[in-house]
N, C-alpha and C positions, 0 to 999 in steps of 0.2 A: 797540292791544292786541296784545300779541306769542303768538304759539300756541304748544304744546307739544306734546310726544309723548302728553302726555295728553288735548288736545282732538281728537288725531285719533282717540283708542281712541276714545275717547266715541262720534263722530261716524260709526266705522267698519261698524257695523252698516245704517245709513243710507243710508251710499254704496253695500254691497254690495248692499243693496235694490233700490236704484235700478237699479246696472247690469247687475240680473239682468233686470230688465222686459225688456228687446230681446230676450236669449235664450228667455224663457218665450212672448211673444207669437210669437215665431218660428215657435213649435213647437206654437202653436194651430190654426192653418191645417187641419192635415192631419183632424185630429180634428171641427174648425169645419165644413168640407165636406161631413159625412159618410161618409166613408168608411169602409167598416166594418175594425176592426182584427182581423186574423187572432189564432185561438184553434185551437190545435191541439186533435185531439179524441183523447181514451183510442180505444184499441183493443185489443182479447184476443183473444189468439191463442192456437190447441191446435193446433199444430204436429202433422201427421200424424194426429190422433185430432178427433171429434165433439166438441164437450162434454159435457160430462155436465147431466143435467135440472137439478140441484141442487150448479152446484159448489162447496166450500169455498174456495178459491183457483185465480186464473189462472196458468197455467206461464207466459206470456210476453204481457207488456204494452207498449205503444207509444204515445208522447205526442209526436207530429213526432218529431222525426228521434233521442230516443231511444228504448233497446229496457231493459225489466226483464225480466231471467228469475230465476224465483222459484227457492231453492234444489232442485238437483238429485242425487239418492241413487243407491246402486248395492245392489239388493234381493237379491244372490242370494249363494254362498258363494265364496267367495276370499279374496285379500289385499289389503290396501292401496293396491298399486299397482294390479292388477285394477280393481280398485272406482275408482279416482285415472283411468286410462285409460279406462274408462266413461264418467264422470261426466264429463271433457272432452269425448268423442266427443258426447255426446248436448248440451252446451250449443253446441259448435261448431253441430250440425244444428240447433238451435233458432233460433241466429242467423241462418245463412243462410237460413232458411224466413220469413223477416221482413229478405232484402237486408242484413245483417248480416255482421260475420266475427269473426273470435278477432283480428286487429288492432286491430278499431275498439271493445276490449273499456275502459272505463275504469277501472272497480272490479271489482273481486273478492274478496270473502269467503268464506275456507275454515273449514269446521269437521271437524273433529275429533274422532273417539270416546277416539282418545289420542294425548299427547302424544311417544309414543313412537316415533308412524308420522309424525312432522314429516319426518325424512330422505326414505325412502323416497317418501312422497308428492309429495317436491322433484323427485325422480331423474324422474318420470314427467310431471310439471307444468313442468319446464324448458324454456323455447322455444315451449311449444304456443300463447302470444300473440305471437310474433313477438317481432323486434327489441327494443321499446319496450314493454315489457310492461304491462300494467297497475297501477295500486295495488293492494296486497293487504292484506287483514287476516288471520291466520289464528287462530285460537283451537282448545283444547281446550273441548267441551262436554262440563261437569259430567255431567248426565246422560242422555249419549250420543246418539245420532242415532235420530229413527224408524229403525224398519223393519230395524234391523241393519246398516245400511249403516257405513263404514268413514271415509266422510267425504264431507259435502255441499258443493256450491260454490253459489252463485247469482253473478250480476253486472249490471253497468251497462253499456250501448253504444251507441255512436252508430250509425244507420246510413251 
């Protein structure tokens, strides 16, 4: 009986069965022992302040060795860059207060009260991640930012 490219389809799901057995038993050992498999644990953090009794949201979370900082506003009266210069200054300190830096920033999403302050808020947001900046999204928000702020960032980072 002579074979084909078609007895080996057939047959190929078979074989890849088989030759997965060694790697899978392989890799039972470690779990088979006991040994308990590390689980990073959430951690919240108020940087600089108490919590509050009843908080609606944490300003800055930690899961191993990343950091979330929840988006960050600028409450008071200025302009854009103002507000843009704030709102870096205060997620830089968040970082660092959790071993953190404006390098080791990954994502970053900027919002927007308008899309008119996209410029200037570049002029002031250029360089503050270093070299290698991070991913950014930025968007206009339809219907503007709490609190009167001029534009909020949050972001992602590794320690």
């Amino acid at each position: 009986m002579t074979s084909n490219r078609r007895d080996f389809i057939r047959k190929a799901p078979a074989v890849a069965a088989v030759a997965a057995v060694p790697a899978v038993a392989a890799a039972q050992p470690a779990a088979a022992e006991g040994r308990p498999r590390h689980r990073p644990e959430k951690e919240v953090h108020f940087p600089g302040a108490e919590p509050p009794e009843n908080p609606l949201m944490s300003p800055v979370v930690t899961y191993g060795g990343l950091v979330f900082l929840s988006g960050i506003g600028a409450h008071f009266e200025g302009d854009v860059r103002a507000h843009t210069a704030h709102v870096l200054d205060e997620l830089e300190r968040n970082l660092e207060a959790v071993g953190s830096s404006m390098a080791n920033v990954l994502k970053v999403n900027v919002y927007l009260g308008d899309l008119a302050d996209y410029d200037a808020m570049n002029e002031v947001y250029l360089g503050r991640f270093g070299p290698e900046p991070a991913a950014r999204t930025t968007i206009a928000a339809k219907g503007g930012i709490p609190g009167d702020s001029l534009v909020e960032i949050d972001c992602v980072a590794v320690r």
